[in-house]
C-alpha positions in Angstrom: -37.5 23.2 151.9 -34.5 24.4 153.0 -34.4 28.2 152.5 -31.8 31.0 153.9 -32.8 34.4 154.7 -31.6 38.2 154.8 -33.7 40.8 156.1 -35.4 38.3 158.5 -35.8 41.1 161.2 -38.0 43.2 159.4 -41.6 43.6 159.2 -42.2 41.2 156.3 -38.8 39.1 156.9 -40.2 38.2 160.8 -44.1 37.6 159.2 -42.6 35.4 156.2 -40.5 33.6 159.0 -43.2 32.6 161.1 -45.4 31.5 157.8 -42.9 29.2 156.2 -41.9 27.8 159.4 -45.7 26.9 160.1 -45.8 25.7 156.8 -42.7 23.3 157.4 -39.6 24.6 156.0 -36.2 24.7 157.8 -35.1 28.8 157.6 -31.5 30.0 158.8 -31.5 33.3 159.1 -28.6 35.7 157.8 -27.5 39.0 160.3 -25.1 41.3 161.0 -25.0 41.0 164.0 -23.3 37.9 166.9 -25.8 34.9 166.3 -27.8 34.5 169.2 -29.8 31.4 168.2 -29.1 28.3 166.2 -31.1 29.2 163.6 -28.6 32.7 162.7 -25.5 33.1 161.1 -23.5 35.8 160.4 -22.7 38.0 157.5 -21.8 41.1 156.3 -22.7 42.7 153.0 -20.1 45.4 153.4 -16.9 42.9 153.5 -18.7 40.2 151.3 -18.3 37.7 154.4 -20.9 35.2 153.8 -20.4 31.4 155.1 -20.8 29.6 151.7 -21.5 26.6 153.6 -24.9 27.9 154.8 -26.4 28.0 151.9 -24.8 24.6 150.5 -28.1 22.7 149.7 -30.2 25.4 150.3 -33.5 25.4 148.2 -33.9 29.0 148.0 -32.6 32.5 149.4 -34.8 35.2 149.7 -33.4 38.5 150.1 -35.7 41.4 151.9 -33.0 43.6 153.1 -33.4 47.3 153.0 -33.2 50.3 155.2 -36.6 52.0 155.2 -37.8 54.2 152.7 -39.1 56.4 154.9 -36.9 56.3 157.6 -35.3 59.7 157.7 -35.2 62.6 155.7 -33.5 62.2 152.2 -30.1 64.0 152.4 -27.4 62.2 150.4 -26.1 60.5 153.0 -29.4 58.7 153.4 -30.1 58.0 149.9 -26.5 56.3 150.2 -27.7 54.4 152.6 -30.8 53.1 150.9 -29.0 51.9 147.9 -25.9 50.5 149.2 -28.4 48.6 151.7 -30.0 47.1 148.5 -27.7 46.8 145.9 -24.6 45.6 147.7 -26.5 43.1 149.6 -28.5 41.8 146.5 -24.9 41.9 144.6 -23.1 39.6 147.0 -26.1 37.5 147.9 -26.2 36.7 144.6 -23.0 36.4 144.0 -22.9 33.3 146.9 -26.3 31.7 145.5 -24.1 31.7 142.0 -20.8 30.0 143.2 -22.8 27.7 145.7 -25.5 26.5 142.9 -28.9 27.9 144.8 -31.6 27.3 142.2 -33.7 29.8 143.2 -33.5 33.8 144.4 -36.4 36.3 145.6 -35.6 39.6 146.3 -37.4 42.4 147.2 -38.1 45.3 144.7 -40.7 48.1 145.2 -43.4 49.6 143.2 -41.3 53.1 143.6 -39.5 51.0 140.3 -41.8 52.9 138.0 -42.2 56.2 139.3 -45.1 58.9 138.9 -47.5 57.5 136.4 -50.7 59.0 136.5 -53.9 57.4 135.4 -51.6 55.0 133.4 -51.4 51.5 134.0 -48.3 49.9 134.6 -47.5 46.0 135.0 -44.3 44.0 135.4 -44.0 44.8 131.6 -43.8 48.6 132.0 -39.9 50.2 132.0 -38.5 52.0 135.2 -38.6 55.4 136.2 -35.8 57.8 135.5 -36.2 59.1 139.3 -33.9 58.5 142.4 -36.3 55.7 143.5 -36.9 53.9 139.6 -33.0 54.1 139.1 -32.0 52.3 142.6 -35.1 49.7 142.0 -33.9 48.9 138.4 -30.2 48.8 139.5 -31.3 46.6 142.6 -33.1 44.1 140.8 -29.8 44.3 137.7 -27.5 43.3 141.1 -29.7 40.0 140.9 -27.7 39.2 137.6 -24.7 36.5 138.9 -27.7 34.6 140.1 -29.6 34.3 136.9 -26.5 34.2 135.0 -25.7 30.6 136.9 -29.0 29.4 136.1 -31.1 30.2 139.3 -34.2 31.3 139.2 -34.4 34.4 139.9 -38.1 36.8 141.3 -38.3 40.1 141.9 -41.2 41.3 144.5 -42.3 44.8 143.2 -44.5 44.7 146.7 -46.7 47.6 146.9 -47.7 49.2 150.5 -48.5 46.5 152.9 -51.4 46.3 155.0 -51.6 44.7 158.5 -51.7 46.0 162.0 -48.2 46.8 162.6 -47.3 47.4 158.6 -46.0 50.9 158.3 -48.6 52.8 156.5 -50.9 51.8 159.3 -48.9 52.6 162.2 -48.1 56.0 160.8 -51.5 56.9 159.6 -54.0 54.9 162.2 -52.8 57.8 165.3 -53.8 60.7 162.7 -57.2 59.1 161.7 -58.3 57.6 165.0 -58.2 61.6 165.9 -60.2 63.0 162.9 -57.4 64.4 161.2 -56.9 62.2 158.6 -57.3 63.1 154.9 -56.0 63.0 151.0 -52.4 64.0 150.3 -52.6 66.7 148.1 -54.9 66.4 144.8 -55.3 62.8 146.2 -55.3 62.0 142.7 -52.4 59.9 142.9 -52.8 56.1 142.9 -51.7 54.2 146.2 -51.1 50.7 145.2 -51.6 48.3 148.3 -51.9 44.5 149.4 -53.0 42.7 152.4 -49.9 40.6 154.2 -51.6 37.5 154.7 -51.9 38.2 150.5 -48.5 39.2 150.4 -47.1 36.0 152.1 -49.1 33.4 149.9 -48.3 35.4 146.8 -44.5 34.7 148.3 -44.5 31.0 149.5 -47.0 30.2 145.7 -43.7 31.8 143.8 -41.3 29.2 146.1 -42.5 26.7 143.8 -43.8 28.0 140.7 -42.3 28.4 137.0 -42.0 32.2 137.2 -39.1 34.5 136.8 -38.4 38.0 136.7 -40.4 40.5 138.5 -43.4 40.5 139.8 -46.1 43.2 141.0 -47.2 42.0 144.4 -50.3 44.5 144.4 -54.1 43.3 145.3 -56.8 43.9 142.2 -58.6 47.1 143.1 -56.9 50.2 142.1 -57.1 53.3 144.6 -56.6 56.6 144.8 -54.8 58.5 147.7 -58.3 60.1 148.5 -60.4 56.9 148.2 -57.8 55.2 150.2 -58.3 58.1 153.1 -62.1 57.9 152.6 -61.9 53.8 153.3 -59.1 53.5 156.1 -61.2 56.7 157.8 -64.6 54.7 157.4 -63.2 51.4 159.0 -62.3 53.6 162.2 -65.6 55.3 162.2 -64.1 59.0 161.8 -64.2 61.5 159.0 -61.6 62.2 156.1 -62.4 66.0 155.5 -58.4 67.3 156.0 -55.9 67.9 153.2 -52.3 68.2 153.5 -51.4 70.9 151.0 -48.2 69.6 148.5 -46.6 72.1 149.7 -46.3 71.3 152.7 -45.9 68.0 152.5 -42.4 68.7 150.5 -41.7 71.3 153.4 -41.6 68.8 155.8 -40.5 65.6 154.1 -38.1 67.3 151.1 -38.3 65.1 148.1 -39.4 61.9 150.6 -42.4 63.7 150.8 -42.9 64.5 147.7 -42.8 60.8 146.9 -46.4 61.2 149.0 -47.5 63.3 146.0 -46.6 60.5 143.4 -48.6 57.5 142.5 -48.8 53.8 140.3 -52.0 52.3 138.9 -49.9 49.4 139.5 -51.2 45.6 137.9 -49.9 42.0 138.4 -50.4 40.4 135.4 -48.2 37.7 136.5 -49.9 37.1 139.4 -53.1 36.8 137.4 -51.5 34.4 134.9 -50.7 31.9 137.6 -54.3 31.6 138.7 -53.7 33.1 142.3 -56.2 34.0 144.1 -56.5 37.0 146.5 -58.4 36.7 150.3 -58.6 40.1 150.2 -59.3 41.4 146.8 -60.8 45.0 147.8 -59.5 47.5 150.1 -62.5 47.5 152.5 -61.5 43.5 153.3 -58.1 44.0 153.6 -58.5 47.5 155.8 -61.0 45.1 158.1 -59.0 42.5 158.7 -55.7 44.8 159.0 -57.3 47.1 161.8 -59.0 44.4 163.6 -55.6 43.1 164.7 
């Protein structure tokens, strides 16, 4: 296949690289920045310039861009940032995939699309949250519209936290448990919906060529809680999980970011499931094993 990129220099966008070109497909990678390789070519989001003729016989475009949740502290400025970095992008991305005839579009989403939700379970069938995070997902994933409207198929990834050695939630929290003072976040109540990359890229590359449309949860099977995902990460580096850090502090030092610590999805994929895909790492032990061993 022939498939263009955006947000290839991110953490998934460089790993989903490297596993579709093993696999065999050509990938030419959008940035906004001077190509450096023949593989690049530039584009910018903010001044819809996007060379229509690199994605003339494209297969598929698959959007990751983003700027990181967690990146900085949520003033408005920032929250600007996060959904013009999504939304525009998505809206002229799919905009070109439209006018060009691309028949097919992934783009990311996040499981922050539906919000705190307790001990209820939620699947690609549950509505969006009314929050900051629910209204930019829905409105992201709404920017996919020109696409669909054309005829492409279009997927949503709803990913949940990724798990891998250099994933985010593992670089932040491996330093803090390696030294003993790791530990639930708050009640630890909350669920923390996760997946293992090398799950997350062949729940990807099995959607390149499947029937599906709309969103999907990219989440692994087991459900966890905040404190059984502390007990379990703090087990596979051989330390204990006996420290809490109190809400209230958490919101101190994070504002409402980290008060998004505080807030969980029992998160399921029931499209996932009705495709028959299977998962190599379909409990949070595996995946924690083989993440941390890297």
């Amino acid at each position: 296949m022939r498939i263009v990129m955006v947000g290839s220099s991110g953490f998934l966008g460089k790993h989903l690289v490297t596993r579709l070109r093993a696999d065999g497909h050509e990938v030419i990678r959008l940035v906004r920045r001077e190509p450096t390789a023949p593989d690049e070519s530039f584009w910018d989001p903010r001044t819809s310039v996007l060379d229509r003729e690199v994605l003339a016989g494209a297969d598929v475009a698959i959007n990751l861009c983003g700027a990181a949740i967690a990146g900085e502290r949520w003033t408005p400025a920032y929250k600007e940032l996060l959904r013009d970095s999504r939304i525009v992008s998505t809206r002229v991305l799919a905009e070109a995939v439209a006018e060009v005839g691309v028949p097919v579009l992934l783009n990311a989403s996040a499981a922050g699309f539906y919000g705190d939700t307790g001990d209820r379970e939620v699947d690609e069938f549950s509505p969006a949250a009314t929050d900051f995070l629910g209204t930019m997902c829905r409105e992201w994933e709404e920017a996919t519209a020109p696409a669909a409207a054309a005829g492409a198929r279009v997927i949503m990834l709803r990913t949940a936290n990724v798990l891998a050695g250099d994933s985010e939630i593992i670089t932040k929290l491996r330093p803090i448990f390696k030294l003993g003072l790791g530990g639930r976040f708050g009640s630890g109540q909350q669920f923390l919906p996760w997946i293992s990359l090398p799950d997350w890229n062949d729940a990807v590359v099995s959607l390149l060529t499947s029937s599906v449309s709309g969103p999907v949860n990219l989440v692994a099977p087991e459900a966890v809680t905040n404190a059984r995902f502390a007990k379990a990460l703090a087990a596979a580096l051989h330390r204990p999980a006996v420290m809490v850090l109190p809400a209230g502090v958490l919101k101190m030092i994070g504002g409402e970011a980290g008060a998004e610590l505080l807030h969980g999805h029992k998160m399921r994929s029931k499209v996932l499931e009705s495709t028959g895909f299977r998962f190599e790492h379909d409990t949070l032990e595996r995946a924690l094993a083989w993440a941390l061993a890297r």
